[in-house]
TIBA-978927 format. One record per residue (C-alpha): x, y, z. Coordinates in steps of 0.2 Angstrom, whole numbers, plus 5000, padded with zeros to 4 digits. Example, Ala and Ser with C-alpha at 12.3 -4.5 7.8 and 13.67 -1.06 7.14 Angstrom:
// TIBA-978927
<loba><xx>5062</xx><yy>4978</yy><zz>5039</zz></loba>
<loba><xx>5068</xx><yy>4995</yy><zz>5036</zz></loba>
***
This chain:
// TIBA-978927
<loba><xx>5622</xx><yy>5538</yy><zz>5508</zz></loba>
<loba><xx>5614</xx><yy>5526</yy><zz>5522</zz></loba>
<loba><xx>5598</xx><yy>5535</yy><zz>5522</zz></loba>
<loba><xx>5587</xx><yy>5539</yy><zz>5509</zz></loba>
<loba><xx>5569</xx><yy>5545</yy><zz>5504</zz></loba>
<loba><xx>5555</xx><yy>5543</yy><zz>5509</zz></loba>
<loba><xx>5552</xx><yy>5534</yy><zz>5493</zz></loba>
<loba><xx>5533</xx><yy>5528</yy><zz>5487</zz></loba>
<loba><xx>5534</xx><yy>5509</yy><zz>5488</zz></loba>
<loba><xx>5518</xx><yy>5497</yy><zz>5481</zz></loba>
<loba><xx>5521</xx><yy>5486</yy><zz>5495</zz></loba>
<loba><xx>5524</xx><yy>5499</yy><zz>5510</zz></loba>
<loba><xx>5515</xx><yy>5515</yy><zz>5507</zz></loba>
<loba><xx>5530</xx><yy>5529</yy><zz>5510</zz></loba>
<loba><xx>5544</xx><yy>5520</yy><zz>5515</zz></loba>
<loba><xx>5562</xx><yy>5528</yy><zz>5521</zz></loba>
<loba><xx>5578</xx><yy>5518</yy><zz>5514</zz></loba>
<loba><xx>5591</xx><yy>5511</yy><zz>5525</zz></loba>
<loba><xx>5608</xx><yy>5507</yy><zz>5512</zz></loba>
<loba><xx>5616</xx><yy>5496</yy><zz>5527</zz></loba>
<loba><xx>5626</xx><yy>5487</yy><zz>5513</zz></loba>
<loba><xx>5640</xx><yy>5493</yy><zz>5503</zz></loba>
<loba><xx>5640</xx><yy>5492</yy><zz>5485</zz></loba>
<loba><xx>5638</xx><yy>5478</yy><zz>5480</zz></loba>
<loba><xx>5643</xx><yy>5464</yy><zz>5495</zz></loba>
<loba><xx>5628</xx><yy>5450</yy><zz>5494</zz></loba>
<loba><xx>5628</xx><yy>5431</yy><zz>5495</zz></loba>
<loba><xx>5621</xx><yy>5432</yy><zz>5479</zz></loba>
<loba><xx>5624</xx><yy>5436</yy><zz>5460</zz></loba>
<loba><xx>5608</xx><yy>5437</yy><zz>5453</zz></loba>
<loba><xx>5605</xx><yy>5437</yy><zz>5434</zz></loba>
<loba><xx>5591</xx><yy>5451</yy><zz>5435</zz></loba>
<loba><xx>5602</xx><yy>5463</yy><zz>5448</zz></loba>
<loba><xx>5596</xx><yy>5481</yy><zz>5446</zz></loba>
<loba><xx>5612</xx><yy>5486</yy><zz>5455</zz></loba>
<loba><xx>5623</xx><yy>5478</yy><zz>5444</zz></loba>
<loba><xx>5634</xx><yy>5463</yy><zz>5446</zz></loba>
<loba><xx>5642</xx><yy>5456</yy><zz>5464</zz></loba>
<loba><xx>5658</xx><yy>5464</yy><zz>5467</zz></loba>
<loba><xx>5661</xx><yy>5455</yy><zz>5483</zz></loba>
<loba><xx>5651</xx><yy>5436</yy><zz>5486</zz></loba>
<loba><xx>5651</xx><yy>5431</yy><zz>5504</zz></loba>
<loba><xx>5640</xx><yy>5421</yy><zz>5516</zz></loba>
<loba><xx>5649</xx><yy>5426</yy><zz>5534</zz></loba>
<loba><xx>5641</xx><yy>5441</yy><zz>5543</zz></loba>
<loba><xx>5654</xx><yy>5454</yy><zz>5547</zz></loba>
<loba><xx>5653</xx><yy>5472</yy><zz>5553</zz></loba>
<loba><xx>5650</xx><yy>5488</yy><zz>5539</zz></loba>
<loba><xx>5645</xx><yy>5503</yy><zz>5545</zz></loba>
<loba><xx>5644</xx><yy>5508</yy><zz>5566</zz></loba>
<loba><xx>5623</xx><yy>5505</yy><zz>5572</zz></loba>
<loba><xx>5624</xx><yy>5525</yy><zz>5579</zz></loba>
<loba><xx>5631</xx><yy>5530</yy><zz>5563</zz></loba>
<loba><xx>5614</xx><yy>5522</yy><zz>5552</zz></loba>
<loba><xx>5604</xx><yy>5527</yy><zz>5570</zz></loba>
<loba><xx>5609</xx><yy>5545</yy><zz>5567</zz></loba>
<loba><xx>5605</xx><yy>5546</yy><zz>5548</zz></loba>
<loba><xx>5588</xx><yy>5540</yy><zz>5548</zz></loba>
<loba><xx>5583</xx><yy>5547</yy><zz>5563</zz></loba>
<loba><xx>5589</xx><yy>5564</yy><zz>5555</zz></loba>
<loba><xx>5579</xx><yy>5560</yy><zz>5539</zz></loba>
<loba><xx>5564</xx><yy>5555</yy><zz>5549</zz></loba>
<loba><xx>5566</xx><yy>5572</yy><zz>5559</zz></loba>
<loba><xx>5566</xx><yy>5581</yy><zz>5542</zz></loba>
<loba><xx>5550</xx><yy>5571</yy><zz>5535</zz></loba>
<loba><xx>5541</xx><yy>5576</yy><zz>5550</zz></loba>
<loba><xx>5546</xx><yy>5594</yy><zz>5550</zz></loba>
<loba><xx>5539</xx><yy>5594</yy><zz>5530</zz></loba>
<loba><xx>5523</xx><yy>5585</yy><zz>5538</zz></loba>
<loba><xx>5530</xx><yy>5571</yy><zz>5524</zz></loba>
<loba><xx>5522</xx><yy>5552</yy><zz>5530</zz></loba>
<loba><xx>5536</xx><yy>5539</yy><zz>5533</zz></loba>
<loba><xx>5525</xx><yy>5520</yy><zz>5534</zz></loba>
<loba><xx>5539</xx><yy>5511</yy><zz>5533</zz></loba>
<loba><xx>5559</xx><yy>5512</yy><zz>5538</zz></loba>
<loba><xx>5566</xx><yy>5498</yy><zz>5525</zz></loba>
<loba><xx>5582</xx><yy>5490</yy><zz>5527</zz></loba>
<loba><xx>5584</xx><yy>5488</yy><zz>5506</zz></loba>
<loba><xx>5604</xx><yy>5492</yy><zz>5502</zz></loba>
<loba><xx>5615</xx><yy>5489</yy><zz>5488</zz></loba>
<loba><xx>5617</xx><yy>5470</yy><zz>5494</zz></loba>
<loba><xx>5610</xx><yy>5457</yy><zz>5504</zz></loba>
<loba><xx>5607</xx><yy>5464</yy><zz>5520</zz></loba>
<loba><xx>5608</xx><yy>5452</yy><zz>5533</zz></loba>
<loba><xx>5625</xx><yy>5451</yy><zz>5530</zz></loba>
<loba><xx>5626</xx><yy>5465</yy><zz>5542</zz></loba>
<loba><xx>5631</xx><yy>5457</yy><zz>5559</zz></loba>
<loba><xx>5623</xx><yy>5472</yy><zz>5569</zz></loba>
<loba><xx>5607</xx><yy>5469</yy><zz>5558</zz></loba>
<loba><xx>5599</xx><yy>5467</yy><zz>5578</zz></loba>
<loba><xx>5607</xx><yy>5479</yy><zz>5586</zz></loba>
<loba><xx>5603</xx><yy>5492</yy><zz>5570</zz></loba>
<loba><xx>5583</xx><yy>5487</yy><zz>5571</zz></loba>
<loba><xx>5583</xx><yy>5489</yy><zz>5590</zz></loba>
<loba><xx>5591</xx><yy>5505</yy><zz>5589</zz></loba>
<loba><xx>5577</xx><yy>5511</yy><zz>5576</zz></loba>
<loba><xx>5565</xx><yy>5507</yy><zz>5585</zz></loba>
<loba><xx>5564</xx><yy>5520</yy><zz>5598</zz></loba>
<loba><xx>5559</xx><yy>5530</yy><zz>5582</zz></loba>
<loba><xx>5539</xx><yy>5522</yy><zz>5583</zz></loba>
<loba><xx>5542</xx><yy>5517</yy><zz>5565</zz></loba>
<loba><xx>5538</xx><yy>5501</yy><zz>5559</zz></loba>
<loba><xx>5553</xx><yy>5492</yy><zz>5551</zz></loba>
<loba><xx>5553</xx><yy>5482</yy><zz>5535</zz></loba>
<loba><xx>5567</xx><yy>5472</yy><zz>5528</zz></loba>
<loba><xx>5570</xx><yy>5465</yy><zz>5508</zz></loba>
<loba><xx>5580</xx><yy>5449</yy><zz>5509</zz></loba>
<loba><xx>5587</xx><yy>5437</yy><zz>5497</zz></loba>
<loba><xx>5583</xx><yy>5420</yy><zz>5511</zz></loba>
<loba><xx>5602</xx><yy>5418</yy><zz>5510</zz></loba>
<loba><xx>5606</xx><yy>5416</yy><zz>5527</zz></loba>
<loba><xx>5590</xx><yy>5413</yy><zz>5534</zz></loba>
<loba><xx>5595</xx><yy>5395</yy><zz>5540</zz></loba>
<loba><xx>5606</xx><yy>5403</yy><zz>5554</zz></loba>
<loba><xx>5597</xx><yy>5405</yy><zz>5570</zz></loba>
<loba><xx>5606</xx><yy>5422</yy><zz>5571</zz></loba>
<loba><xx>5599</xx><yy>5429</yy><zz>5556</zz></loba>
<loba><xx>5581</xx><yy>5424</yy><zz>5560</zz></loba>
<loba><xx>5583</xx><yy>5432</yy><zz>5577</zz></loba>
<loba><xx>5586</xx><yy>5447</yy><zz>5569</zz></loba>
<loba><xx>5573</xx><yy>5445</yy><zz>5555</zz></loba>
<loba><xx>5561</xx><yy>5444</yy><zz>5569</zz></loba>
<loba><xx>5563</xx><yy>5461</yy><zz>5575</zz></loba>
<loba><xx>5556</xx><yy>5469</yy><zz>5560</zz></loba>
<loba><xx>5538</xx><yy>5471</yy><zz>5559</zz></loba>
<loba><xx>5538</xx><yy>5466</yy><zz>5538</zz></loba>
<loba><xx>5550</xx><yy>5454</yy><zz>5530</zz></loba>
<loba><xx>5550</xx><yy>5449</yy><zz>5513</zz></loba>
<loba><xx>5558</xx><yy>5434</yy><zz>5506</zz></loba>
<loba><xx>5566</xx><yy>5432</yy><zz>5489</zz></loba>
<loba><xx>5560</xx><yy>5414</yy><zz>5482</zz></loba>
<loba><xx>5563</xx><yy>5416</yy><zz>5465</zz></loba>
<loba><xx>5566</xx><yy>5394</yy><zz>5463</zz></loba>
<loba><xx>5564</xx><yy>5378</yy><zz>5475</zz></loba>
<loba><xx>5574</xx><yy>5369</yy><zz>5464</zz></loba>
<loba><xx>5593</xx><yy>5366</yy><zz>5464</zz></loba>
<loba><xx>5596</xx><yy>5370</yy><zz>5444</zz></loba>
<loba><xx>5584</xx><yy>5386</yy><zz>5443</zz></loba>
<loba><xx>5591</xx><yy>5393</yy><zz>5459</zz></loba>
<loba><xx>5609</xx><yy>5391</yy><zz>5451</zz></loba>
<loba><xx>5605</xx><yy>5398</yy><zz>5433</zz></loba>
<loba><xx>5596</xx><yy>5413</yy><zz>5441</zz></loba>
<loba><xx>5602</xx><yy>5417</yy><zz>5457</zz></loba>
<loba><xx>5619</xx><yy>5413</yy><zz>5457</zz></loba>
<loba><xx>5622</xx><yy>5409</yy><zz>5473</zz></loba>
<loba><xx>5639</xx><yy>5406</yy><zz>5483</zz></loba>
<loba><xx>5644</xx><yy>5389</yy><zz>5483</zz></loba>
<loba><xx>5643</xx><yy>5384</yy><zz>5499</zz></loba>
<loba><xx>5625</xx><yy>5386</yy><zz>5502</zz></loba>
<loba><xx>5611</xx><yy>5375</yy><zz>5502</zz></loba>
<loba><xx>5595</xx><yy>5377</yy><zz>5493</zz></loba>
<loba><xx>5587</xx><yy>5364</yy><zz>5505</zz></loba>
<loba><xx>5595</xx><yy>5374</yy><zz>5521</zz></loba>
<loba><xx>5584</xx><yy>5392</yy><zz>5513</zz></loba>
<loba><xx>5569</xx><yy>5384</yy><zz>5511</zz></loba>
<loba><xx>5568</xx><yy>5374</yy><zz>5528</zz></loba>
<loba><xx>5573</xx><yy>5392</yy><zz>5537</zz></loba>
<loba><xx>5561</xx><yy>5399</yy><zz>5529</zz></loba>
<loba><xx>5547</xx><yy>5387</yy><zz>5533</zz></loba>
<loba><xx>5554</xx><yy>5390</yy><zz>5554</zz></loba>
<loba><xx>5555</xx><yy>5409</yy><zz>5552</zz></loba>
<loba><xx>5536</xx><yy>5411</yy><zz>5547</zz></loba>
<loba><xx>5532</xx><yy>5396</yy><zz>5560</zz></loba>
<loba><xx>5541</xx><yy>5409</yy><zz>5572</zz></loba>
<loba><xx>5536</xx><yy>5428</yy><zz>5567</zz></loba>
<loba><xx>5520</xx><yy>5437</yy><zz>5571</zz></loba>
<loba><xx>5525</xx><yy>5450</yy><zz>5560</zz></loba>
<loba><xx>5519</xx><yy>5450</yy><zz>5539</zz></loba>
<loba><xx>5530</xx><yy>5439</yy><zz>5529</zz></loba>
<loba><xx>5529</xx><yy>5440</yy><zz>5511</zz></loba>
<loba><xx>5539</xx><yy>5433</yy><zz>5496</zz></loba>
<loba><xx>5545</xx><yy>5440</yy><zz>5480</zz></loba>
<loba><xx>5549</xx><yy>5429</yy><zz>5463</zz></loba>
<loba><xx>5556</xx><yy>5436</yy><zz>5449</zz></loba>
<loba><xx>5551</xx><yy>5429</yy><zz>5435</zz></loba>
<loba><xx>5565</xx><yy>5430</yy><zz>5418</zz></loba>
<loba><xx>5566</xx><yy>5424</yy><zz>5401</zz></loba>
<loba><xx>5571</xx><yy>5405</yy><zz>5405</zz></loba>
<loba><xx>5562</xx><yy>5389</yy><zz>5402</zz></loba>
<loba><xx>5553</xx><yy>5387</yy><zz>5420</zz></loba>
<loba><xx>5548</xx><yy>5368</yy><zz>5415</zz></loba>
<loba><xx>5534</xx><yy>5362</yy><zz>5430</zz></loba>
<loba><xx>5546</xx><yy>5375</yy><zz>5441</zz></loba>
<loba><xx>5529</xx><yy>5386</yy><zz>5445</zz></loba>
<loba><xx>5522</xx><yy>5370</yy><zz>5451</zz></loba>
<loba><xx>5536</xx><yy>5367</yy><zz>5466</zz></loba>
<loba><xx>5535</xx><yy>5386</yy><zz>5470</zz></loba>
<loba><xx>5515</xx><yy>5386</yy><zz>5470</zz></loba>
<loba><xx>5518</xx><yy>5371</yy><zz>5482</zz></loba>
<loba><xx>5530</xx><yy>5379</yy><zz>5492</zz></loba>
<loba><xx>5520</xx><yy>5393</yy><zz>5498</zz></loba>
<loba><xx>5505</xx><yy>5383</yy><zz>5501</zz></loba>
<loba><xx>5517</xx><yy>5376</yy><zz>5514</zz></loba>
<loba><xx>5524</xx><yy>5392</yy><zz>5517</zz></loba>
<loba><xx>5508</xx><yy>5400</yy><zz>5520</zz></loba>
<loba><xx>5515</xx><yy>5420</yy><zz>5515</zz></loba>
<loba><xx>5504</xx><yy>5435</yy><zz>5519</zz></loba>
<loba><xx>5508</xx><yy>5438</yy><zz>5501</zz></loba>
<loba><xx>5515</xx><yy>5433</yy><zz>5487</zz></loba>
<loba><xx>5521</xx><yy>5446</yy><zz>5473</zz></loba>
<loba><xx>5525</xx><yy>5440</yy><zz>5457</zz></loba>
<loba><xx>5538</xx><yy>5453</yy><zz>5449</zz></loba>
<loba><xx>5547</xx><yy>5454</yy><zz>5432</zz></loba>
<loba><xx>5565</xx><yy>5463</yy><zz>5428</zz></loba>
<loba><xx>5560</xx><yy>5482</yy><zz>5423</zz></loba>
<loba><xx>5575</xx><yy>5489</yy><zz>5426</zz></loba>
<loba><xx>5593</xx><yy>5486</yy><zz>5416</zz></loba>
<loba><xx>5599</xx><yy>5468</yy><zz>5425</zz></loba>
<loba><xx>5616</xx><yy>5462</yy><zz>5427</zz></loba>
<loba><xx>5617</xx><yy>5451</yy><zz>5414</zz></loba>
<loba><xx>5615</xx><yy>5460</yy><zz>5394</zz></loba>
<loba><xx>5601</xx><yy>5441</yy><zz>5392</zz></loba>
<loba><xx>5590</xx><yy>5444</yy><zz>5404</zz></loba>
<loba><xx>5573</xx><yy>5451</yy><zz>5399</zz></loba>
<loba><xx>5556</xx><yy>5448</yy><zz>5410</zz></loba>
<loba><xx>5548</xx><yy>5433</yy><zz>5405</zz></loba>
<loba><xx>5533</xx><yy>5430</yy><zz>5392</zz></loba>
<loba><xx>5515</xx><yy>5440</yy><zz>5399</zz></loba>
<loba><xx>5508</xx><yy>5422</yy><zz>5396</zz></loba>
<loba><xx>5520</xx><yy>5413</yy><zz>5412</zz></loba>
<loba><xx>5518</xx><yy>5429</yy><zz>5423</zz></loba>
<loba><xx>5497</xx><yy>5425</yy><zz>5423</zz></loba>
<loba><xx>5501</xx><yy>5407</yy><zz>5425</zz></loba>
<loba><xx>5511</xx><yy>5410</yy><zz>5441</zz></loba>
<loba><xx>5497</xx><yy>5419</yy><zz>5446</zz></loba>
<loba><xx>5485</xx><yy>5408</yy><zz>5444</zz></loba>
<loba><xx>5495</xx><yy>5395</yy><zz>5451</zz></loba>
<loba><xx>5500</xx><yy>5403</yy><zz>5467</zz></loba>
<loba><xx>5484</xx><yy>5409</yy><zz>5468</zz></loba>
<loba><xx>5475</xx><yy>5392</yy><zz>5468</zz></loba>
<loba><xx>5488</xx><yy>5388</yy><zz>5482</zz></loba>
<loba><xx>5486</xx><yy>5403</yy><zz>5495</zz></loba>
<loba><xx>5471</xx><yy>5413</yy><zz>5489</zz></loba>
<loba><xx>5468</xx><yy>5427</yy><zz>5473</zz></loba>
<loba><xx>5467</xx><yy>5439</yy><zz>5488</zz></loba>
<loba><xx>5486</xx><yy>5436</yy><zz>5495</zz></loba>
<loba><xx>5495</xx><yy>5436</yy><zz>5475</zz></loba>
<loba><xx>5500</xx><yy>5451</yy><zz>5467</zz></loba>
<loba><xx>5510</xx><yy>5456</yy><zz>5453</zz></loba>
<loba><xx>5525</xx><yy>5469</yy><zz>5454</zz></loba>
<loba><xx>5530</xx><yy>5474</yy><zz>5437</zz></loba>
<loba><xx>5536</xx><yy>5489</yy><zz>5438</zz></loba>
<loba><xx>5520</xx><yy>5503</yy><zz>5436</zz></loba>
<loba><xx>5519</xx><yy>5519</yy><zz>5445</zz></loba>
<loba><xx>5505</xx><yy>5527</yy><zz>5454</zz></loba>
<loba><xx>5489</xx><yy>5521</yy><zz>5464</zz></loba>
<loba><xx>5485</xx><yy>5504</yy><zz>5456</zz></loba>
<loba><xx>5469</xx><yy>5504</yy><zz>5468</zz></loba>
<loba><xx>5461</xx><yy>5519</yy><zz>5467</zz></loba>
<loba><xx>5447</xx><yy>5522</yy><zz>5455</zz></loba>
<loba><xx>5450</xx><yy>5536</yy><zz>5444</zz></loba>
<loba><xx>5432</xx><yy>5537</yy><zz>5435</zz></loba>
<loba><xx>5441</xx><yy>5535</yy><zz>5418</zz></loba>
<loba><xx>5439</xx><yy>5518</yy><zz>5413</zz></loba>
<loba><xx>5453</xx><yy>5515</yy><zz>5403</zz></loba>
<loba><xx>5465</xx><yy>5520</yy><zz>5417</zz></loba>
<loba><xx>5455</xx><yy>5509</yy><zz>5430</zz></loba>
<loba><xx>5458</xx><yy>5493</yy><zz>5418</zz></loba>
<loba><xx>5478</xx><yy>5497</yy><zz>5416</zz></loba>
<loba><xx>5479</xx><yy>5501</yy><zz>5436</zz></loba>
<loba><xx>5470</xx><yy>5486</yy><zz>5441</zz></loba>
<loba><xx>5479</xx><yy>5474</yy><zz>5426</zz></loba>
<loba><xx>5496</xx><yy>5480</yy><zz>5432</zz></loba>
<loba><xx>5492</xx><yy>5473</yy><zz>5451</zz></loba>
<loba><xx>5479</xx><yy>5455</yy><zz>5445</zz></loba>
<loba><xx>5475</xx><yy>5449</yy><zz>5431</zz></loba>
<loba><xx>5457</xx><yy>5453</yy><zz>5427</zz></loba>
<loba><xx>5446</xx><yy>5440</yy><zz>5420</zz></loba>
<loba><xx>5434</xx><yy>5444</yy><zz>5404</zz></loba>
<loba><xx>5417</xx><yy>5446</yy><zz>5415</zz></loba>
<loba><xx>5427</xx><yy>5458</yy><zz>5425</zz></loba>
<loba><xx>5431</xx><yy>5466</yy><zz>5414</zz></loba>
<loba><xx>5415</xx><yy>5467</yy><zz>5408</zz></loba>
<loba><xx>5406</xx><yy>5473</yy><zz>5422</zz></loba>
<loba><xx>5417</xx><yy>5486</yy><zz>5425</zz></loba>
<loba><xx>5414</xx><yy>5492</yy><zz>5406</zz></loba>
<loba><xx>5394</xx><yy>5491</yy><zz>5410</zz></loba>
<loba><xx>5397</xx><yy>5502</yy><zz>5427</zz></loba>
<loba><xx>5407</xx><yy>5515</yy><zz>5418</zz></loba>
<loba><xx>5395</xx><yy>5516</yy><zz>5403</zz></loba>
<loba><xx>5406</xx><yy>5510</yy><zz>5390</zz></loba>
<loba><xx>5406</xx><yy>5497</yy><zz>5380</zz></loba>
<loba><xx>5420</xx><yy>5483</yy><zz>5373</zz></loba>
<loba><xx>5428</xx><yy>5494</yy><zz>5360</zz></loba>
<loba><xx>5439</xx><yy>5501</yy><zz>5374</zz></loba>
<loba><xx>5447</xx><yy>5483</yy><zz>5376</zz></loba>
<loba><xx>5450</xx><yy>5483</yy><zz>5360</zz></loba>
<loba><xx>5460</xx><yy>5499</yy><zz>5357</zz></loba>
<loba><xx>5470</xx><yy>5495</yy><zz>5373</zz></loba>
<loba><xx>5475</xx><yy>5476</yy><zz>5362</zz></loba>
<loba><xx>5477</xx><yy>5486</yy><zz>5349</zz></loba>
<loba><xx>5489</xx><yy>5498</yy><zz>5356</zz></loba>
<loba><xx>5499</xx><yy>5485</yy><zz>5364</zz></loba>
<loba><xx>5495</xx><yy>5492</yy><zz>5381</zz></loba>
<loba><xx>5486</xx><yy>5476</yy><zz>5386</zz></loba>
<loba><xx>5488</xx><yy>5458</yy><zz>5382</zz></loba>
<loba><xx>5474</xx><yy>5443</yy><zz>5381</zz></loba>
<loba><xx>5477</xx><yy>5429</yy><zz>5391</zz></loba>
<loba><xx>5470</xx><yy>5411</yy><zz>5394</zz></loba>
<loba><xx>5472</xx><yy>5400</yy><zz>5409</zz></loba>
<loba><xx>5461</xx><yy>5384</yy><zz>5413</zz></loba>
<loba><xx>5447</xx><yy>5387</yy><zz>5400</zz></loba>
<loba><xx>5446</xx><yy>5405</yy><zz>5404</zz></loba>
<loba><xx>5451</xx><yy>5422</yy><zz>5397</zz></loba>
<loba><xx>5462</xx><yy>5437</yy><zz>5404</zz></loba>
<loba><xx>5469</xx><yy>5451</yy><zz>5402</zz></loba>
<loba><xx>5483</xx><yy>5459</yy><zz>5410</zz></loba>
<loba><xx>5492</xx><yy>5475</yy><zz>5405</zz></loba>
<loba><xx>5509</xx><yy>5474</yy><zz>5393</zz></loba>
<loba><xx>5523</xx><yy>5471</yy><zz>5405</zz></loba>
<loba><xx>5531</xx><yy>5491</yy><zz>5400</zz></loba>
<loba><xx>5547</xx><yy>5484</yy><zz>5402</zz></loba>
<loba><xx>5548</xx><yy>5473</yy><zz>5388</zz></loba>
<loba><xx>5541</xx><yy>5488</yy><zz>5375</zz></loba>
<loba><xx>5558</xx><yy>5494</yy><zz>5364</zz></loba>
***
């Protein structure tokens, strides 16, 4: 299937899938790989499936969305490998966009150094960038990338590409359980360089490739955070790890409005706090939720957190 959903996505709102990438071709063998391990590792664009073909299928699915009165935000290009491995990636987007639907793309950065493949990139209206390390080891021990690419190469076309694009750009990092050293440090600098409209910090919730992997400690998920936060701004960092629903709306139960928002940011103790006082309740509520292993307390630079229990590392 080419086509799927619409799907509710954190990042885009309602978002229809574009599978452009057969299972599982990608430039990449990542640790943490939902879809499984690489069956095929390449780093040369070639042609998968015809542009009119993936033209057809989501112009059929957006036809049917309508029809239901469903919302479509975004039409992602997010397939079972790295998709800018597609050489009609360009032709594809131009195709789509006769449809007056934005266009979004999830890329691992692989091939970003080639002028060809930011072209393309630069047709979509929301590209997100996986930068899960900027240094040679890490990015070997956790992304497993094809031999003949350069770390140095990804991280200077990245830099062009969001000196070139007016579109949003944001990055993912997905954060295992590995020894990252001062590693946060170089990535915090790197997108204070970078400059993203957003940062997402995520953490493996579903079964990765590799039996090892787990999401990392609660402990160096906040100090990414607050790290990348004190290098682009709180307002452009955000967590992705893995909870479902409306992480920003106020529901009028407490306890749910301190999960939702500890999910997304971590909330500091006077914030929490306040929002106790406006809701009429008092600290005990914190304390059940520590108790019951739904949330965790966190310190960070002489202050206190909290952030909700990463779900996916509960047996």
């Amino acid at each position: 299937m080419i086509a799927f959903g619409p799907v509710p996505s954190r990042r885009l709102g309602r978002s229809l899938g574009v599978n452009n990438i057969p299972d599982k071709v990608c430039s990449y063998a990542c640790v943490y790989c939902q879809i499984g391990r690489t069956l095929t590792m390449k780093v040369e664009r070639e042609a998968f499936y015809e542009p009119e073909v993936i033209f057809e299928e989501v112009s059929e699915k957006v036809e049917a969305a309508m029809e239901k009165g469903e919302r479509i935000d975004y039409v992602t290009f997010v397939p079972d490998g790295e998709p800018t491995l597609d050489i009609n990636l360009g032709l594809e987007a131009e195709l789509l966009r006769e449809l007056e639907v934005p266009l979004a793309i999830l890329t691992n950065s692989s091939l970003i150094w080639r002028k060809d493949v930011r072209e393309d990139l630069s047709l979509f209206d929301y590209v997100s960038l996986k930068l899960d390390a900027v240094s040679e080891n890490l990015w070997r021990k956790i992304d497993r990338p094809h031999k003949s690419l350069s770390l140095e190469k990804i991280l200077d076309g990245m830099l062009i590409f969001k000196d070139e694009f007016d579109g949003t750009v944001v990055t993912e990092t997905m954060l295992i359980n590995i020894d990252y050293g001062n590693e946060l440090e170089k990535i915090a600098d790197f997108l204070a360089e970078l400059g993203p409209d957003r940062a997402y910090i995520a953490v493996p919730t579903r079964p990765p490739a590799e039996k090892w992997v787990e999401p990392a400690p609660e402990d160096t998920v906040n100090r990414a955070y607050q790290l990348f936060a004190e290098a682009i701004g709180e307002e452009r960092v955000e967590y992705l790890i893995g909870y479902e629903g409306n992480a920003f709306a106020s529901t009028g139960d407490v306890v749910e409005d301190i999960l939702s928002i500890t999910s997304v940011h971590p909330m500091r103790e006077d914030a929490v706090r306040e929002l106790l006082a406006r809701n009429n309740a008092d600290w005990s509520v914190v304390e059940r939720l520590l108790s019951e292993g739904k949330l965790v307390r966190l310190e960070y630079n002489g202050k206190v957190f909290y952030m909700r229990a990463l779900r996916s590392r509960k047996p």
